[in-house]
N, C-alpha and C positions, 0 to 999 in steps of 0.2 A: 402565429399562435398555434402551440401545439399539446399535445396530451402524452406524457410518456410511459408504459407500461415495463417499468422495468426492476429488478429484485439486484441488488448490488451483488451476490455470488451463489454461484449453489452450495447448499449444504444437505446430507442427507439426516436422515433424522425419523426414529420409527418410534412413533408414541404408544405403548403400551395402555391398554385400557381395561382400569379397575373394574370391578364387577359389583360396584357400588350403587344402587339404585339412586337415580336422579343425578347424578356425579356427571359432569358435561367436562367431555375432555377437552386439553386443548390441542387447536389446529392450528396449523400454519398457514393453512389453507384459510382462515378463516380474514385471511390478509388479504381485503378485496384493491391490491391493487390499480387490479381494472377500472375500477369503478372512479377515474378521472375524466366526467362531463358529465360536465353541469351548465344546465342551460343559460343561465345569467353570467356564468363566467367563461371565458375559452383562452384561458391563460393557466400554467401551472408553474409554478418557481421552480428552480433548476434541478431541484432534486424531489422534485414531483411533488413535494408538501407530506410527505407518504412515514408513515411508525416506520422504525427502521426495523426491517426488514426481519433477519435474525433472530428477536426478541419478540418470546412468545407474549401472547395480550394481557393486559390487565385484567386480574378477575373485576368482575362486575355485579354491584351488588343487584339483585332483584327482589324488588319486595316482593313480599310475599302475605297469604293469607291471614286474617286475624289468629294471632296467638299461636302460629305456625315459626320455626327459628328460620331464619333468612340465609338462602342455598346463596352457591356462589356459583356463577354461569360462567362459563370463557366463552365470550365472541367477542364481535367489535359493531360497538354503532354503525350504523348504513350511512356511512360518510365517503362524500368525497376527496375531502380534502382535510384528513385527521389532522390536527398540530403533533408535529415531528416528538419525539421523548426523547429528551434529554440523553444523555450520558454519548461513551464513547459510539463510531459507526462500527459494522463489524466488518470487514473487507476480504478478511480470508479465510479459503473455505472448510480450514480445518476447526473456529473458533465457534464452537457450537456452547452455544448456552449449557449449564447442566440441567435446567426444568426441560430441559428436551433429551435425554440422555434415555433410552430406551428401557425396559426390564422387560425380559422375556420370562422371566418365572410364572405367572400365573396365567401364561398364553395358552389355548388346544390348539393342537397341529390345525384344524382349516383359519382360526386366525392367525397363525405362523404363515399357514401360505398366503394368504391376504399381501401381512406387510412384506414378506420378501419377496410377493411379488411388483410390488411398489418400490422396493428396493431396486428388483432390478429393471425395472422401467428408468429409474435415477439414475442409477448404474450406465445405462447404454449412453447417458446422457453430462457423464465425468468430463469434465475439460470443458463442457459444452454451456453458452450463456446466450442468453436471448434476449428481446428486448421489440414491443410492438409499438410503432411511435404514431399517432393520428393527428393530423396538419389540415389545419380548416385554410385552402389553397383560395378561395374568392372565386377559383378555375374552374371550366366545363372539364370532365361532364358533371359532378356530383358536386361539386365544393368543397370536398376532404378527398385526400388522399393518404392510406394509410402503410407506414411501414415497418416491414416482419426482417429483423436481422437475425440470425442464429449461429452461432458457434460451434463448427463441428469436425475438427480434423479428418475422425474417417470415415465420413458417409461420401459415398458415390454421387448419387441424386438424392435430393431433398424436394418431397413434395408437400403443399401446404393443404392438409384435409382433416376428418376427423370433425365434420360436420359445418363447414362453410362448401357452399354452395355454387353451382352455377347457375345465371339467370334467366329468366324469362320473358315475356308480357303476355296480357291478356290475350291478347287476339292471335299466338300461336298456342297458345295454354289449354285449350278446349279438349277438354277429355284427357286423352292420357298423349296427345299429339305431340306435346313438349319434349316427348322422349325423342323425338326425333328431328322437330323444326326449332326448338325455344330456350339449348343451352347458350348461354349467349357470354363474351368474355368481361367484367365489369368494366373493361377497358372501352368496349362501345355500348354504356349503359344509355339510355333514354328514359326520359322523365315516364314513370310508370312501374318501369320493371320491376320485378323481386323475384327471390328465389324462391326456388322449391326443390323437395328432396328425389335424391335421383340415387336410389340404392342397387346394389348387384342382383340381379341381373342388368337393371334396365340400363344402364350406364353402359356406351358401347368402350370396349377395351383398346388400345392404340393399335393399330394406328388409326383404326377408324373413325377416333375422336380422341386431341389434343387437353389434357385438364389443365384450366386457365391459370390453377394457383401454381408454379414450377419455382424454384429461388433458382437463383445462378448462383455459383463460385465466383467472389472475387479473383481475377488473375495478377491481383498486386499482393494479396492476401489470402494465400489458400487455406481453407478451411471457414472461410467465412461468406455465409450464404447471406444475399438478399432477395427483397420481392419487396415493389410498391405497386400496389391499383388505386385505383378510385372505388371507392365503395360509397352505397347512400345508406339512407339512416336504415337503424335496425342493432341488435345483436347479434355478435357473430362468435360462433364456437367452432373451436380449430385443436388442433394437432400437429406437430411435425411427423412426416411421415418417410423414414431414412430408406431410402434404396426400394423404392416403391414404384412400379409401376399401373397399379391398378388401386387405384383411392378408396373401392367401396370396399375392397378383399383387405386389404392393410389396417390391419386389428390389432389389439394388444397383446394377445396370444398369438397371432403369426411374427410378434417382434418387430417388426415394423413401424409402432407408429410410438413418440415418444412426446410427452406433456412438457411445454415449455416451462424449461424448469426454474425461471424467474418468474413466473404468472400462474403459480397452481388454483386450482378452486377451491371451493370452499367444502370443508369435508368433515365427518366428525372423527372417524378414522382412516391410515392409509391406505389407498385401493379404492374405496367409493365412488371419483367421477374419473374419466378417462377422457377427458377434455378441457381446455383453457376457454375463457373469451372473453370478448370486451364489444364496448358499443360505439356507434358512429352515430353524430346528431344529425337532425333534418336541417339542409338548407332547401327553403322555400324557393329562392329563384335558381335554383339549379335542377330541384327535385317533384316541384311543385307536377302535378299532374290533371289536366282536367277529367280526364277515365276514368283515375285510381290516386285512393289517398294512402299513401304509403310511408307517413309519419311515423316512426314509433317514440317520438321523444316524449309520450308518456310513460317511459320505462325508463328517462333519464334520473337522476339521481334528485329528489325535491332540494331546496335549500336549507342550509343545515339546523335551523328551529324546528322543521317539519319530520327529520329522519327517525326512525325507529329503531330496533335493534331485532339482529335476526343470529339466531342462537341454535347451536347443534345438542341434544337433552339424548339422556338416554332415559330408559323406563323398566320397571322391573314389570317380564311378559318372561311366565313359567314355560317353557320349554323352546320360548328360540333361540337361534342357533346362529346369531349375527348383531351386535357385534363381539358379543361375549354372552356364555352362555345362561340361560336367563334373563338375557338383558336385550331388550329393542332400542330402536332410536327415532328420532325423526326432529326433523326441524321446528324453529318458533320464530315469529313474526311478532315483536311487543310494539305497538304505538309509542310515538313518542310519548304520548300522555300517562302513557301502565306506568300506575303508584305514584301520582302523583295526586291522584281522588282518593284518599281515603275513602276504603269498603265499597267505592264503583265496581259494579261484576261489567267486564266486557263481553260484547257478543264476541261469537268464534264460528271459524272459516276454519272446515279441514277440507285441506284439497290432495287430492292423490297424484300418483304420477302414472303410467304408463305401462305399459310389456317392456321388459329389459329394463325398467328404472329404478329409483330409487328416493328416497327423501331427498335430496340434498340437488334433485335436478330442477324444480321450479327457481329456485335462486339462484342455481348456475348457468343455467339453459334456458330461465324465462323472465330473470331478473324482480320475482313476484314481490320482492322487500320496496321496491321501487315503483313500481305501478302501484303498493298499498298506499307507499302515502302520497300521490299523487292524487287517488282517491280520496282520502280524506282530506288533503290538502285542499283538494278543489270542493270540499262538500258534498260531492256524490254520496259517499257514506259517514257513520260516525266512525271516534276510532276503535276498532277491530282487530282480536286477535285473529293469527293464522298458524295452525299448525298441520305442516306438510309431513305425509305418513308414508309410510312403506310398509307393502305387502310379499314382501320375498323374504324369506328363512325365520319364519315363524315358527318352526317346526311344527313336530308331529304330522298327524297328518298336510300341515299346509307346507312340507318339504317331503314330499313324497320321496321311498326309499334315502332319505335321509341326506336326500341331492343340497348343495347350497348352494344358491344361486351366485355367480362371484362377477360383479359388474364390469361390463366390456367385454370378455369373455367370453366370445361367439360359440366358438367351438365345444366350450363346457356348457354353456348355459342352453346350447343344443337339446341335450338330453335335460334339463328341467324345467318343468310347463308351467305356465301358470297357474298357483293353486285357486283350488276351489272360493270363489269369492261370497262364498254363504258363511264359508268358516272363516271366513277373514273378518265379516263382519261379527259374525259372533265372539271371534276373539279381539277385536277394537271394542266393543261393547264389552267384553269382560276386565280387561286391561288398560286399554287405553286413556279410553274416555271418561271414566272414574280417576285416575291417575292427573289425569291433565286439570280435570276440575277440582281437586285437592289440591295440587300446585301450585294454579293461578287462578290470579281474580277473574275467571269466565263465569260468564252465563250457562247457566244448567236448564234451561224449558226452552223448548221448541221453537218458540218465535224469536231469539236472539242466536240459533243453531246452525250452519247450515254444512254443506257438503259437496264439491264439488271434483271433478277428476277426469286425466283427458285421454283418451281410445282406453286401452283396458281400466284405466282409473275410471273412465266415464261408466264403463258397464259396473265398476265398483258402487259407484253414486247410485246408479238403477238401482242396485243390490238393496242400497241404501233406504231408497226411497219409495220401495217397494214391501221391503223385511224391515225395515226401522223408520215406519213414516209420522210415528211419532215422537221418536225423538228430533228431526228436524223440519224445520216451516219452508228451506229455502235450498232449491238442487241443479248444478251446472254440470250438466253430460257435453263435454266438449269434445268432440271426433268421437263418441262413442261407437267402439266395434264390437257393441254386440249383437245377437239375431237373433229375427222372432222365434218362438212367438211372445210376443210384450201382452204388456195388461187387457184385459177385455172387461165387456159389463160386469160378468160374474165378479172378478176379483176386487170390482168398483161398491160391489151391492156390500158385500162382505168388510171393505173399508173405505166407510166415507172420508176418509182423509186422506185419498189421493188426489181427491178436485178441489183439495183446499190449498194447497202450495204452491210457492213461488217457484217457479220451475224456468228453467234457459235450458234447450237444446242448442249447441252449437258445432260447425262444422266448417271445411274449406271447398270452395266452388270446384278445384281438383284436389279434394279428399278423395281414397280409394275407399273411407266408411260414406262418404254420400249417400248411396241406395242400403245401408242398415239407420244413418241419421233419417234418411226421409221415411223408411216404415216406420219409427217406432214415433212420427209426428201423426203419421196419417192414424196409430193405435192410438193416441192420446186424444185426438181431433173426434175421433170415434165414441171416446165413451167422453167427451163433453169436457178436458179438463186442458184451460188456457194455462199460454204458456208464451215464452219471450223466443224468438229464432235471431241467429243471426249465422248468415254465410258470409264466412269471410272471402272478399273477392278476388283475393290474391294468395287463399290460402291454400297448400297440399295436408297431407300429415304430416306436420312439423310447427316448431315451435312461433313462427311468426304468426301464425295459424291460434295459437296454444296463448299466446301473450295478448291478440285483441282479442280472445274469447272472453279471460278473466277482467280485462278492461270494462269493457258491455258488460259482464256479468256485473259489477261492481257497480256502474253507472246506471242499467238499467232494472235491473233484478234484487240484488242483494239489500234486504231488510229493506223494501217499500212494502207498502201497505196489502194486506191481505183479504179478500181474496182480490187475485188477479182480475182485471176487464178490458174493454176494446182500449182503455185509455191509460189504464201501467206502461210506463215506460217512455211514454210521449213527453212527458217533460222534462226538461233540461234537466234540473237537477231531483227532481221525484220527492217521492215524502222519502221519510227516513223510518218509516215504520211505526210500531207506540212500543216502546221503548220505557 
């Protein structure tokens, strides 16, 4: 039984985007491949079950508000296992559909550079086909072992990076010691392990230390690279990384690192994520741990009655500067249930993302479309909209000297800091959050609101919760890295409604924000106002870290009953709020 991650050719393809307010482009990316496993089944028919490939998505209708005319959305349901569409396959890579056919006319040069530079990331990547195959083996050490083929006549070495990891365990993990005792190869994993992030500097350079992902050249078949390990469960986000000898330095701008061009993500336009991935399920007798539970197959994909649909939107926000001008974006998470209640307003979850992110990384990098209906699926909550926001090239001042932030892009995005998150929130308060509740059937009062977001998203949530605490009842600061000084009496006396909300700090045991999450507990602790913690025990800053925060938050936090006491959260499934 196997899972096959594969795109039958590359095609290049630069989607030009209207400057139509509410207008959702379509992606290619929006083709979740990946997203074959599913817990109930571990079987996929020969040609994966998967839309072909090629052929951009069916628009899709979304209802919409009373008396409002009904938009048309491009994504695709959160499915694993789509039914195939009809007509011819496409095979070769010059047959491009024409709905994909470019216009550059109504482009400005920094979105010119965007797509050609997506271009030539494709580009380096001509001739070149990939294909990641996941085999549930019954074998030690993990139970799956997963395999990366790539196609690539003139690369040298081929390294596999770009955000998969080397591993750990608790018991050499202690403090920042893993940098030195706890890279471990997946190849001798033990029930427990997990990764954590190991960026430049701290990653020693060769030869001092071997990176476990390397493919080989076939020697029957030159040009064709493999790698198989055993991996346990979890999401895994990768890159091919051509003529690379140092994994953390090999970036998109140094040219080095290229997206497997049969498994792109999901994006609204080209250039947005700079990574591929897919996920590996829990086997219990191979993975199982009495230390450490390191299941994440509540990010697997629900069964297909329970999925949702997760949508790339754009929004009319007067002076930014991405993805066209005037025009922001961010993603949408619709329950399977949206419009299907006449004049039901849904609660709404906006979650942010990070320093260096963007909208489109909770469902690439944290698979959030899938832990949502797991959530509801299981009852923990009702169903729930999500829209995931980004705070980079909002212009004017929140793009200082007029810098755009351009994702992946180390060396440029050097010089552009993060802006000020007072004007972030004031421009999501003028833009956003009016926009989104005209659009959909969400909830507009406090108690069906909430906000959550992790290391700089999470100081965004602060912002939040601090500057707008009455627009929402319920806030998830996950890795937050910000620093004091946090709330005190005085700013308590002046707004009694900060010891009225649903509140989660959360954090990883080797976070490098640990000692900013523990002060700003000990501020909360201080002036009286409960709250849910949870350390993940196996978590660093990174996203395994990032994916059971919003889990917990879901299960233990999000829309249960207010105010907070010793006994929120203790129960399995919690109230569900009054609603």
């Amino acid at each position: 039984m196997f899972y096959v991650y594969r795109r039958s050719s590359l095609t290049i393809s630069l989607v030009a985007l209207p400057t139509v307010p509410g207008f959702v482009s379509p992606s290619r990316g929006a083709i979740k491949a990946r997203d074959i496993n599913l817990p109930q089944r571990h079987e996929v028919h020969s040609n994966g079950g998967l839309v072909n490939p090629l052929y951009p998505p069916d628009r899709t209708e979304i209802p919409k508000k009373a008396g409002q005319t009904t938009g048309h959305h491009v994504g695709y349901a959160n499915t694993l296992y789509p039914e195939p569409r009809p007509g011819p396959r496409v095979n070769k890579k010059r047959d491009v559909p024409p709905r994909f056919v470019a216009s550059y006319s109504s482009l400005t040069p920094s979105t010119m550079f965007v797509l050609l530079t997506w271009a030539l990331v494709s580009l380096l990547a001509v001739g070149a086909s990939a294909s990641v195959t996941i085999r549930k083996t019954g074998q030690a050490p993990t139970g799956y072992e997963v395999d990366f083929r790539y196609v690539n006549p003139t690369a040298k070495r081929v390294l596999i990076g770009g955000g998969i990891q080397p591993f750990t365990d608790q018991f050499h993990a202690t403090g920042t010691s893993y940098r030195f005792n706890g890279r471990y190869d997946p190849h001798d994993y033990e029930p427990g392990d997990f990764y954590v992030s190991n960026p430049s500097p701290q990653l020693p350079a060769e030869p001092a230390y071997k990176w476990p992902y390397e493919m080989q050249q076939s020697p029957s078949e030159p040009g064709v690279w493999t790698y198989t390990t055993p991996l346990p469960s979890g999401i895994y986000s990768f890159a091919y990384l051509i003529n690379c000898n140092y994994p953390p330095n090999c970036t998109l701008d140094t040219g080095h690192l290229v997206l497997d061009p049969d498994l792109p993500p999901f994006i609204n336009v080209p250039g947005d994520q700079v990574a591929s991935s897919f996920q590996v399920p829990f086997d219990s007798h191979f993975q199982s741990s009495p230390e450490l539970n390191t299941n994440f197959d509540y990010a697997l994909a629900s069964p297909p009655p329970y999925r949702g649909r997760i949508l790339a939107a754009n929004y009319t926000s007067p002076g930014s500067i991405h993805p066209a001008p005037d025009v922001h974006d961010f993603s949408i998470y619709l329950p399977v249930e949206y419009g299907s209640v006449p004049g039901k307003k849904y609660p709404i979850l906006y979650l942010s993302h990070g320093k260096d992110g963007n909208a489109f990384d909770w469902e690439n990098l944290g698979r959030m479309s899938h832990i949502m209906d797991n959530l509801i699926r299981q009852g923990h909550i009702p169903p729930t909209v999500v829209v995931t926001t980004a705070f980079y090239n909002l212009g004017g001042d929140l793009s200082p000297n007029g810098g755009k932030f351009i994702y992946g892009n180390r060396s440029h995005n050097a010089n552009i800091p993060v802006p000020d998150l007072s004007k972030v929130r004031e421009n999501f308060e003028k833009y956003l959050f009016p926009w989104v509740e005209s659009h959909y059937d969400v909830c507009g009062t406090a108690s069906c609101r909430a906000f959550a977001g992790l290391s700089m998203g999470g100081v965004l949530t602060y912002e939040m919760y601090i500057n707008a605490t009455s627009q929402f009842d319920y806030f998830g600061l996950f890795s937050p890295a910000g620093n004091p000084p946090f709330l005190d009496a005085e700013m308590v006396s002046k707004n009694s409604g900060l010891t009225k909300k649903g509140i989660m700090v959360g954090f990883g045991l080797y976070d490098f924000v640990f000692p900013q999450a523990r002060d700003l507990m000990t501020a909360l602790d201080a002036v009286g106002v409960r709250y849910i913690t949870r350390v993940t025990p196996f978590g660093s800053h990174y996203w395994n870290t990032w994916m059971d925060e919003l889990w917990w938050f879901g299960v233990k936090v999000l829309w249960k009953d207010l105010p907070f006491d010793v006994h929120t959260g203790r129960a399995q499934r919690g109230k569900k709020g009054k609603r």
